[in-house]
C-alpha positions as CSV (number, residue, x, y, z in Angstrom):
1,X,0.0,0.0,0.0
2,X,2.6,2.3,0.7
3,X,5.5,3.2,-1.7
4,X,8.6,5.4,0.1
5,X,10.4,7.9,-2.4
6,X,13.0,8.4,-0.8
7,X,16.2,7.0,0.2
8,X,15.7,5.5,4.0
9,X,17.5,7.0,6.8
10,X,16.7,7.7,10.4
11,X,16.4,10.6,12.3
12,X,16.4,10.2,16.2
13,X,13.9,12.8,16.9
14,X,13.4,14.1,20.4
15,X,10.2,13.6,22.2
16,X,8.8,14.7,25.2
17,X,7.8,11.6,27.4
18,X,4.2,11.5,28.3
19,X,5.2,9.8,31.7
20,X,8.0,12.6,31.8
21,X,8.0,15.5,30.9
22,X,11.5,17.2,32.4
23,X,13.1,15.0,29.8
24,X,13.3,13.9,26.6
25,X,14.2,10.8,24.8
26,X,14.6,10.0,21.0
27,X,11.8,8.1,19.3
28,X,12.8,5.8,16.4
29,X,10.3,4.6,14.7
30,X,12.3,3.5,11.2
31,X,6.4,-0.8,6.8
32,X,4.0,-3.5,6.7
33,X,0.7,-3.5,5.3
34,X,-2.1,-2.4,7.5
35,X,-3.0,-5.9,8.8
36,X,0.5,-5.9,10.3
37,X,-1.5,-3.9,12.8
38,X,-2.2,-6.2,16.0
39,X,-5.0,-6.4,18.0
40,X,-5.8,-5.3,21.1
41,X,-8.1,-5.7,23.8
42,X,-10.9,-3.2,24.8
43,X,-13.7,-3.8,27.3
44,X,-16.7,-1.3,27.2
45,X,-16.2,2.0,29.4
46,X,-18.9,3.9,29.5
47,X,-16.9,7.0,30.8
48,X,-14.7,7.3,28.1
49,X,-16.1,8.0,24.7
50,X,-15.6,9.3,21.4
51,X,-17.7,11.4,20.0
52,X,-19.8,9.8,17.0
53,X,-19.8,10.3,13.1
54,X,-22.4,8.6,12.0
55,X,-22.8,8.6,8.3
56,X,-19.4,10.2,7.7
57,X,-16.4,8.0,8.0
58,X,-13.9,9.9,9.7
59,X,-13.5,8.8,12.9
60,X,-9.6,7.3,13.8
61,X,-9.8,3.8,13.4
62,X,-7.8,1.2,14.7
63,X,-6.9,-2.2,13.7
64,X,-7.9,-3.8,17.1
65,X,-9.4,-6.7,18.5
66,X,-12.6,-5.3,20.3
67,X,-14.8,-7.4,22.6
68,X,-18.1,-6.9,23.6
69,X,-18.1,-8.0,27.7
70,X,-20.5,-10.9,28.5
71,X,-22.9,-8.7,30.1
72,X,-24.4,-6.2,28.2
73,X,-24.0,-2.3,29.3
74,X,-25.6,-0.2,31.9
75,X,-26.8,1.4,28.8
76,X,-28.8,-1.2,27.5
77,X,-31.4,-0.6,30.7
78,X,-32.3,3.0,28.9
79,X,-33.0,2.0,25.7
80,X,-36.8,2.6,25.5
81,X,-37.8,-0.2,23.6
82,X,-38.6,-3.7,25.0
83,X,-38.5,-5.9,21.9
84,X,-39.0,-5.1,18.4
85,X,-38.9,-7.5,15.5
86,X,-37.5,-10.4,18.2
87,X,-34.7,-7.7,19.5
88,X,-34.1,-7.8,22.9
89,X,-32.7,-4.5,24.9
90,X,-29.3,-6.5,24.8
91,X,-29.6,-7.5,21.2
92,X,-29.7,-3.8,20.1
93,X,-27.3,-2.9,22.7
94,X,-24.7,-5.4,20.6
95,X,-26.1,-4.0,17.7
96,X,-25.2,-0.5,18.2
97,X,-21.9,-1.4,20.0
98,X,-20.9,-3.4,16.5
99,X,-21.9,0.0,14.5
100,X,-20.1,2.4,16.8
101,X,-16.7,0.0,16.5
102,X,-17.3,0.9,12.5
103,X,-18.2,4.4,13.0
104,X,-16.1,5.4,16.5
105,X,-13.6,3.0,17.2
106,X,-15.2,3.0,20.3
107,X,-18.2,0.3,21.3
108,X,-19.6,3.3,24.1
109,X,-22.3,4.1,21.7
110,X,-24.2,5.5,24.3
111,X,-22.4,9.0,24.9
112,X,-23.7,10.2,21.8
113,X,-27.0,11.1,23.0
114,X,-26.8,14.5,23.0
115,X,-24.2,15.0,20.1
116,X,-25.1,18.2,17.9
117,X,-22.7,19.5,15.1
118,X,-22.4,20.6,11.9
119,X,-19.9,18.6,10.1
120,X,-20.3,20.9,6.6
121,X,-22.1,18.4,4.6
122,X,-25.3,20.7,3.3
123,X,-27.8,19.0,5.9
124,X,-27.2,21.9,8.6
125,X,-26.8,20.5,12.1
126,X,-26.3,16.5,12.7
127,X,-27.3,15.3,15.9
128,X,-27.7,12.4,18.1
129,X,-26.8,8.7,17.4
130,X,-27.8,8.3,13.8
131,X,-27.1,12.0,13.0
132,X,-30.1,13.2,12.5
133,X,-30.2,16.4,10.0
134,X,-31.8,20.0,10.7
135,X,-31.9,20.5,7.1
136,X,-33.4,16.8,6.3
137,X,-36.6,16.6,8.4
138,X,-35.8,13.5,10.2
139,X,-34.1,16.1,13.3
140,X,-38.0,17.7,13.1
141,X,-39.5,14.8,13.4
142,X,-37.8,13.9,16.6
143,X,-38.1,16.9,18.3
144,X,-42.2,16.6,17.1
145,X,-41.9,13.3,18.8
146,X,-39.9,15.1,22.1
147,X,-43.3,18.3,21.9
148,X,-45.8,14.6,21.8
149,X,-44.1,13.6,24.8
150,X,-44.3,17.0,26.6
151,X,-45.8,19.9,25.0
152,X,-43.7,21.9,27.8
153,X,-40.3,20.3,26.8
154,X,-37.1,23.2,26.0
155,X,-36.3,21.6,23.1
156,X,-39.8,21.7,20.9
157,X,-39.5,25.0,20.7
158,X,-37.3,24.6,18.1
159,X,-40.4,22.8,16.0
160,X,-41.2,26.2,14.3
161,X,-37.6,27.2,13.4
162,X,-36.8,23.8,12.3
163,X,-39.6,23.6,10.0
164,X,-38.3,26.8,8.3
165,X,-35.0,25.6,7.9
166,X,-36.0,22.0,6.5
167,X,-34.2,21.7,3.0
168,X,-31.4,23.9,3.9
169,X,-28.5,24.1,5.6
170,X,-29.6,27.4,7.3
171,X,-29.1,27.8,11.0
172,X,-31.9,30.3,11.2
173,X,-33.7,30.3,14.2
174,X,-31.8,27.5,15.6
175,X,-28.2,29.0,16.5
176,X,-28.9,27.7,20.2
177,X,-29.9,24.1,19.0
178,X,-26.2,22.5,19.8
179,X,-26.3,24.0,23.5
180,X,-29.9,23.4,24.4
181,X,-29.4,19.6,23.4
182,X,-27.1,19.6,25.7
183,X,-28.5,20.8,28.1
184,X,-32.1,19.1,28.0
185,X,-31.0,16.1,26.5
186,X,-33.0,14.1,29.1
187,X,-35.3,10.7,29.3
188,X,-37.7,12.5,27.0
189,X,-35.2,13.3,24.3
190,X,-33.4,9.5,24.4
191,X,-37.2,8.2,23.6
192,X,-37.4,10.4,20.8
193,X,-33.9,9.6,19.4
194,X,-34.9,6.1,19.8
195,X,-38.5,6.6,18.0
196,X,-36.8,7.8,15.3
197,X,-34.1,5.5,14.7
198,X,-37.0,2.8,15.0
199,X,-38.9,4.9,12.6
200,X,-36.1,5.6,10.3
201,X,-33.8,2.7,9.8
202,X,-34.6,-0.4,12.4
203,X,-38.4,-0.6,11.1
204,X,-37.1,-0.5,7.5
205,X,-34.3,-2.7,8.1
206,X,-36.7,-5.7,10.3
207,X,-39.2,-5.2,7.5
208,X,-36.6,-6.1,4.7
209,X,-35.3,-8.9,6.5
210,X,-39.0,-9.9,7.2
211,X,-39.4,-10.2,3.1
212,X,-36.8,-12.3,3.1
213,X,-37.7,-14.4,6.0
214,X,-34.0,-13.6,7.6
215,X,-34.6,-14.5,11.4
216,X,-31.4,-14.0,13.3
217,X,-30.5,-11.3,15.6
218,X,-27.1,-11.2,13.3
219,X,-29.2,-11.0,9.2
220,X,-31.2,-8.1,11.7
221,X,-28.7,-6.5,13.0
222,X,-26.1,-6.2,10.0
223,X,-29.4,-5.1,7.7
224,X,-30.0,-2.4,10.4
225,X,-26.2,-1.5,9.9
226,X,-26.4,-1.4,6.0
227,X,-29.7,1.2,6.3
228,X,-27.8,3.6,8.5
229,X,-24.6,3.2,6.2
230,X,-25.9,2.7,2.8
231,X,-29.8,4.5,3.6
232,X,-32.8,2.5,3.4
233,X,-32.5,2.4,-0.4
234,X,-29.2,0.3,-0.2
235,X,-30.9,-2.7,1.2
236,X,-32.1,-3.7,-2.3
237,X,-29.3,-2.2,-3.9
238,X,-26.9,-4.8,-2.5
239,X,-29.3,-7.5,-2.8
240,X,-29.1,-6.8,-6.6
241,X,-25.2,-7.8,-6.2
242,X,-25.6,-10.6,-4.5
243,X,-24.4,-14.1,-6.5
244,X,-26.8,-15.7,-9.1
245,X,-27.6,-18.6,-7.8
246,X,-27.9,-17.7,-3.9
247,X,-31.0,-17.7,-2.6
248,X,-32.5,-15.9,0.6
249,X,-34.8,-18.3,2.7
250,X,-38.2,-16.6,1.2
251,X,-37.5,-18.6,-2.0
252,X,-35.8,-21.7,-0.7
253,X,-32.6,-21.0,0.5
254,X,-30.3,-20.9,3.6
255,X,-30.1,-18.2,6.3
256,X,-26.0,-18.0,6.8
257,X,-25.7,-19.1,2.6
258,X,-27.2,-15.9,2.1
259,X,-26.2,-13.8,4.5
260,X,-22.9,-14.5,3.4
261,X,-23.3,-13.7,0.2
262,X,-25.5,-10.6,0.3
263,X,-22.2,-9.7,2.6
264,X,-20.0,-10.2,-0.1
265,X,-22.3,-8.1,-2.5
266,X,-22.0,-5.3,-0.1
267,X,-18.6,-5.7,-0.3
268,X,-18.5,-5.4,-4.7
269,X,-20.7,-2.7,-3.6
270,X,-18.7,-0.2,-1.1
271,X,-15.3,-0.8,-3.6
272,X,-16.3,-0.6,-7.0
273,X,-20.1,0.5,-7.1
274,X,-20.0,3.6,-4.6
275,X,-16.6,3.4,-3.0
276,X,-17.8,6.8,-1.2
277,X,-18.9,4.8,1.4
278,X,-16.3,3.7,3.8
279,X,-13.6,5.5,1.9
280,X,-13.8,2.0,-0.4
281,X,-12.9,-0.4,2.5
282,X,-14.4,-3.6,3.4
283,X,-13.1,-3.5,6.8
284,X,-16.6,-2.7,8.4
285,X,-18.7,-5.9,6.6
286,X,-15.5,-8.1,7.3
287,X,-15.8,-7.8,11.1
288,X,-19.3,-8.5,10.3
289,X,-18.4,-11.7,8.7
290,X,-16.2,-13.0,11.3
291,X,-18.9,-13.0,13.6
292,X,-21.3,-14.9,11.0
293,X,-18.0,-17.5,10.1
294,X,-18.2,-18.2,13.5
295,X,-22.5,-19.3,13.0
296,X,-22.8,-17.1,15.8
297,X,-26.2,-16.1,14.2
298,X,-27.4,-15.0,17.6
299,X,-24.8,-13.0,18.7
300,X,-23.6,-14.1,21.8
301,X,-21.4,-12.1,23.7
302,X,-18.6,-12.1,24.4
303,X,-17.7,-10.9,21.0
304,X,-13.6,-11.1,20.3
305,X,-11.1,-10.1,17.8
306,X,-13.7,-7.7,16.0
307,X,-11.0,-6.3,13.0
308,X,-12.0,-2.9,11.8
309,X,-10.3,0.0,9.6
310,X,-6.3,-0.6,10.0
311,X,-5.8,1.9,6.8
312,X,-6.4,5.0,8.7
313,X,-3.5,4.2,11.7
314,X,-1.7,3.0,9.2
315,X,-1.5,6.1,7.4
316,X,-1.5,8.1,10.2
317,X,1.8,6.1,11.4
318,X,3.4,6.7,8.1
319,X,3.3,10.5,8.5
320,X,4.7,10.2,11.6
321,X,7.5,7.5,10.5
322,X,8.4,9.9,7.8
323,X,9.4,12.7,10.4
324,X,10.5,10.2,12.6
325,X,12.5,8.2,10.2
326,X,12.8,9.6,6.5
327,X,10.6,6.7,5.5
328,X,6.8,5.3,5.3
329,X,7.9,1.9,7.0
330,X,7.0,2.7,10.3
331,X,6.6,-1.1,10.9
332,X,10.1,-2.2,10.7
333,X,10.7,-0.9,14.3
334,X,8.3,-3.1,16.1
335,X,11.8,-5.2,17.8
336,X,14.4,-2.2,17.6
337,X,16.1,-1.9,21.0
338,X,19.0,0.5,21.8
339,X,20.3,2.7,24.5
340,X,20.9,5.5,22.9
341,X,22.2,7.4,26.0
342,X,19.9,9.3,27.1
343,X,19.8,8.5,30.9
344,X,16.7,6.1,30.2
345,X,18.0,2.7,30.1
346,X,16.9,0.6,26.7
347,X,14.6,2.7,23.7
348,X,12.4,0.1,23.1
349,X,9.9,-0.4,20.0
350,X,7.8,1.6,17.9
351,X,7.3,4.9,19.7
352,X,10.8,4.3,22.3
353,X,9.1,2.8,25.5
354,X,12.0,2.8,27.9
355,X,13.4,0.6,30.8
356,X,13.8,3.6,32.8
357,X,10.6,5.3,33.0
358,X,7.9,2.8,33.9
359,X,6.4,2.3,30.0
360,X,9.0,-0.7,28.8
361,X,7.4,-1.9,31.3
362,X,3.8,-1.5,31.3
363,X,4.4,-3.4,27.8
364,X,5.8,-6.1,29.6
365,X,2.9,-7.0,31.9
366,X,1.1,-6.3,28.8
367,X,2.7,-9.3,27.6
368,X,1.8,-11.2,30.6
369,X,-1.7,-10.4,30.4
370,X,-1.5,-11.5,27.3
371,X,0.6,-15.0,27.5
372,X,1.5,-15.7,31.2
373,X,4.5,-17.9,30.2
374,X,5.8,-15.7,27.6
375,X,9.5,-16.1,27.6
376,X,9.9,-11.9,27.5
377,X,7.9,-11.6,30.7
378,X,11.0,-13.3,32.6
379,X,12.4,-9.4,32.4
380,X,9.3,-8.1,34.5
381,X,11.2,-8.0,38.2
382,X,14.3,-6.8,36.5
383,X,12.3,-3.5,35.0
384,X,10.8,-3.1,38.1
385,X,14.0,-3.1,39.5
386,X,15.6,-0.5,37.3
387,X,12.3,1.8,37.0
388,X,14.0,5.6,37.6
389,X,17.4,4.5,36.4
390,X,19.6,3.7,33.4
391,X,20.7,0.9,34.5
392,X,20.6,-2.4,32.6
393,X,21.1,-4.6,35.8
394,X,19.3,-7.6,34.8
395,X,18.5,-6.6,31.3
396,X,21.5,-7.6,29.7
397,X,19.7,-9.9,27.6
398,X,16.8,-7.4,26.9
399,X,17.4,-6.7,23.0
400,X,18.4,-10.2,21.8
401,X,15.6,-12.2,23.7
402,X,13.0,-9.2,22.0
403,X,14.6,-9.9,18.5
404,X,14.3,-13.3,18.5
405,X,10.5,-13.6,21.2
406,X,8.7,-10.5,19.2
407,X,6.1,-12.5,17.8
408,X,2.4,-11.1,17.9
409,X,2.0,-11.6,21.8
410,X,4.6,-9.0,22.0
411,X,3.4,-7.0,19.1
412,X,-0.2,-6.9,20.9
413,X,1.8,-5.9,24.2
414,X,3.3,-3.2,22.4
415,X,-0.1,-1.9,20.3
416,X,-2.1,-1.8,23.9
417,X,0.7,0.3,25.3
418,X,0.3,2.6,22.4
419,X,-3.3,3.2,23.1
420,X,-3.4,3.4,26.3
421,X,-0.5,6.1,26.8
422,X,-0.7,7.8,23.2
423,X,-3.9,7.4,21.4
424,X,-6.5,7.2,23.9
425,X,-5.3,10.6,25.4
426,X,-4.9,12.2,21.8
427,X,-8.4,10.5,21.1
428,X,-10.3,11.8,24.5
429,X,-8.4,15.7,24.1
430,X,-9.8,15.7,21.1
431,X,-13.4,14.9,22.0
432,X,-13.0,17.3,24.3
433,X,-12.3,19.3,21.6
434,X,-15.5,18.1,19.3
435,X,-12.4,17.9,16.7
436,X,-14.2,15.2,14.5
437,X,-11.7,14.2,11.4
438,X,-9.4,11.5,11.2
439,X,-6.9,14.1,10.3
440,X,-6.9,16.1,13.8
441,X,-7.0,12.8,15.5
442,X,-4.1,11.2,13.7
443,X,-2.6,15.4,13.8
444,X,-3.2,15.0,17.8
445,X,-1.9,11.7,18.1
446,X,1.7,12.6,16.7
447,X,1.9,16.2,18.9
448,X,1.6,13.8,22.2
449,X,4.1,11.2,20.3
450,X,6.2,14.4,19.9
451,X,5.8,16.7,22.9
452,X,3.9,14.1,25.2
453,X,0.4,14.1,26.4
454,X,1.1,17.9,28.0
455,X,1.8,19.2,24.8
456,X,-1.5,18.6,23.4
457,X,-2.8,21.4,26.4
458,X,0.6,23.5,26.1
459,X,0.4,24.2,22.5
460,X,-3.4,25.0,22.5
461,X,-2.6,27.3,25.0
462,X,-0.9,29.6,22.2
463,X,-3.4,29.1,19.9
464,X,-4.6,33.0,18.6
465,X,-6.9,33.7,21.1
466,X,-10.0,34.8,18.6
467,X,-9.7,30.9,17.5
468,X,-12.3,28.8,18.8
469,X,-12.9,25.2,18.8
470,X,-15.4,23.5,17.3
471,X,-17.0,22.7,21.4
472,X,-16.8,26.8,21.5
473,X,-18.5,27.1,18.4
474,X,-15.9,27.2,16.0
475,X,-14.5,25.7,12.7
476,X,-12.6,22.7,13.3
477,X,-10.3,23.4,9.8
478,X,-9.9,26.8,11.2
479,X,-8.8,25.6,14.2
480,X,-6.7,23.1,13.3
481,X,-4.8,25.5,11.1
482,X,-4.5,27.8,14.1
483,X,-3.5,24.9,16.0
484,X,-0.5,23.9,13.5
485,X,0.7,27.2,13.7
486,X,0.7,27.1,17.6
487,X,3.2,23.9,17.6
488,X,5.4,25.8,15.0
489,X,5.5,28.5,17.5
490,X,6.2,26.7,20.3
491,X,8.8,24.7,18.5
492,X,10.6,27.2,17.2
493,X,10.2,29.5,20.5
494,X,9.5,27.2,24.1
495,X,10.8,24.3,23.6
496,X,13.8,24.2,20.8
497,X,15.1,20.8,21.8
498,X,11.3,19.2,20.0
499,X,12.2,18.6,16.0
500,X,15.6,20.9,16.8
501,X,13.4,23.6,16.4
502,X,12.4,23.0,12.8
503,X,8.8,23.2,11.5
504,X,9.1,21.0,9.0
505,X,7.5,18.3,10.6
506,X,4.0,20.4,11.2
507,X,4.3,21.7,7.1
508,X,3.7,18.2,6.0
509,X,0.5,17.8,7.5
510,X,-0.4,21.4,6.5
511,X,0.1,20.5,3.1
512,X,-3.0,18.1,4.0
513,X,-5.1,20.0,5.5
514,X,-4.6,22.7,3.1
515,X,-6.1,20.5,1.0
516,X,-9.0,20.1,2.9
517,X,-8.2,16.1,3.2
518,X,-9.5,15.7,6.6
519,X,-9.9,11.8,6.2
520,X,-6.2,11.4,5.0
521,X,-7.6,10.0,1.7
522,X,-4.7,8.3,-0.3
523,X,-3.4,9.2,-2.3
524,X,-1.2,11.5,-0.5
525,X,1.5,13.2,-2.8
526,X,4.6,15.3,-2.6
527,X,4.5,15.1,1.2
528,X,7.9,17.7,2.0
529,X,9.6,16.9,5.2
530,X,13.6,17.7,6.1
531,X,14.6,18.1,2.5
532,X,13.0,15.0,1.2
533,X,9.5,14.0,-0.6
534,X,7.2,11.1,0.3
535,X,4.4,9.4,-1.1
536,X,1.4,7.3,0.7
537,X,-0.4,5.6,-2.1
């Protein structure tokens, strides 16, 4: 997937240490293809969330092995509807975990409740779970549904302004919508979200699958998934692509034969009929179809190794190997281990865990998690021993025992340790943030690889103060320009030692967002960094 155009070299590249910020340490990260990507483990937490794009694929995705606990989530309780169409509360709750994992990278569908924006698509404001649209009708028709409810409610009195606006993208009248959602987004306004994603797309999906005679909680639930990602319309749409041959169970055939195929149709259908959708991938009906290889038609939980969208860290990790490293093959790093004599003991991996400061070895009882007899976790007392120091005492065999034990245990190890001190912090400041785009995420994401997890509030900080955030009302390109220019300042100002006080690093991704390519669409051309031009195709 990825072509580098330039001849490799490596740049150690200060970073300031999450875990530490009075010093710094050199990242190397010197390329597989996106699958290389391991999985790792996530559990539902209801109290940290993503916000949701629903209908627009932008969200940072990760190659990683979700799971859906055995019980379902305190969530589930809330969902206003007892059964419909043979869905239990739980089934939909699995339902709507499965789409968010597709949509959010997250399974916490839940916090999106009260979620109002407008992402510049022509429909005015999106809001709630399924992105209901001011400018589309379906928005009115919930809050009609909230003014049925309680004639008294804060949020019908949008009804008349609404109704103007319906058609347009026009914010007339309803400048206050976004803040008053959040405000009253109470019992009342959950039923209404819920009556109209019952009205809209679970209806429409249970009555397709009803023509077909499709019974199982999976045909319902991936049906429900293809109405909110293809529209209603796309049910038959798909079903036109499906093989010649294969029939569903309304005219004789098998349940899973079908399902499978009308699967695979949607498949032919995101790459080559409307490859809008999903940015092309398959990714989201492949997760899917593990589920249904496994017959588990009813979807039990739990739900493991759920594979979804690796292309978008993929590319993100590019960009940053090609500061990091003068290349695109960010993956070739995965066993590197070095002291590089920084007063940190062993630089360890993709993004330079260390023996000295604690996150070598929170990778290490990764591992043990993981595989309690891995040969690596052996090393575990030894970095405990050595946490604060340089010293190698015990870890003389550190770098040879990773080179020839780094098999996909470790590789997971290393991918949760990512996440957990890296991504989810990049990922949660920029919900904070309501920055949306895979671009700010991944843009996020290498500022606290590059200044640490504080950077990501010190450089806002400097941000020209007339620059608001998209949670303040503002423009997230806007900001995120403003916010590019703050990093160059305090790169070339505060803290000289990051990038040696060169901006070049921050002018690559301009170059993107300049060109307005906020889901890091490949191809990406004549990316400029430290003298040298890259490609991501």
């Amino acid at each position: 997937w990825l072509h580098d155009c330039s001849v490799a070299r490596c740049i150690a590249a200060p970073t300031l240490k999450a875990a530490d910020t009075g010093s710094r340490r050199h990242s190397w990260i010197c390329h597989q293809p996106a699958a290389s990507i391991p999985s790792s483990s996530l559990l539902a937490q209801p109290q940290v969330a993503m916000l949701r794009q629903l209908l627009c694929v932008g969200a940072l995705a990760l190659s990683a092995s979700w799971q859906a606990d055995t019980v379902v989530s305190a969530a589930a309780s809330d969902i206003p509807i007892d059964d419909i169409g043979g869905l239990t509360k739980g089934d939909l709750d699995t339902i709507m975990s499965l789409v968010s994992i597709a949509e959010n990278s997250r399974i916490e569908w839940w916090e999106n409740y009260n979620y109002c924006e407008d992402i510049n698509d022509g429909r005015g404001f999106t809001v709630s779970l399924v992105g209901f649209c001011s400018g589309t009708g379906d928005l009115l028709e919930v809050m009609k549904d909230v003014q049925t409810q309680n004639p008294d409610h804060p949020l019908a009195e949008f009804i008349p302004a609404l109704t103007e606006v319906n058609g347009s993208p026009s914010h007339d009248g309803i400048e206050d919508l976004c803040s008053s959602i959040e405000e009253n987004g109470d019992e009342v306004w959950r039923r209404a979200v819920w009556n109209g994603i019952v009205r809209e797309y679970l209806t429409q999906a249970i009555a397709w699958a009803n023509v077909k005679k499709l019974t199982t909680v999976f045909s319902k639930g991936f049906l429900f998934d293809v109405a909110l990602n293809h529209g209603v319309d796309g049910l038959d749409q798909i079903a036109k692509y499906v093989k010649n041959g294969v029939k569903p169970p309304s005219n004789g055939g098998d349940e899973t034969t079908y399902m499978q195929a009308y699967i695979q149709a949607r498949i032919y259908v995101v790459k080559n009929v409307d490859p809008s959708t999903n940015n092309g991938q398959p990714d989201r009906m492949l997760m899917w179809k593990s589920i249904l290889d496994k017959k588990n038609t009813k979807l039990t939980r739990p739900l493991k190794d759920l594979v979804c969208y690796a292309r978008d860290l993929d590319t993100i990790m590019s960009l940053v190997s090609i500061a990091e490293n003068g290349e695109t093959n960010w993956a070739r790093k995965y066993d590197y281990c070095e002291d590089i004599g920084d007063g940190r003991g062993f630089t360890v991996s993709l993004v330079g865990f260390c023996s000295g400061t604690g996150d070598l070895l929170d990778v290490f009882r990764n591992i043990k998690r993981l595989s309690p007899n891995h040969v690596l976790t052996s090393f575990i007392p030894a970095l405990e021993k050595v946490n604060g120091s340089p010293s190698h005492s015990g870890l003389e065999q550190l770098c040879a025992s990773i080179a020839l034990n780094g098999d996909q245990v470790y590789q997971r190890a290393v991918w949760d340790s990512v996440k957990k001190l890296y991504l989810d912090p990049a990922i949660a400041w920029a919900t904070k943030k309501k920055l949306r785009s895979t671009f700010s995420k991944g843009f996020l994401f290498d500022v606290a690889l590059n200044h640490g997890t504080e950077g990501l509030e010190q450089i806002a900080s400097f941000v020209q103060k007339d620059m608001k955030a998209p949670s303040e009302g503002g423009d997230e390109v806007e900001y995120m320009q403003a916010y590019i220019q703050a990093r160059i300042f305090v790169v070339q100002y505060i803290d000289k030692l990051v990038d040696n006080g060169q901006d070049d690093r921050m002018k690559m991704w301009k170059t993107i967002l300049d060109k307005k390519n906020l889901k890091l669409q490949r191809p990406l051309k004549d990316l400029k960094c430290y003298g040298d031009t890259y490609q991501i195709v």
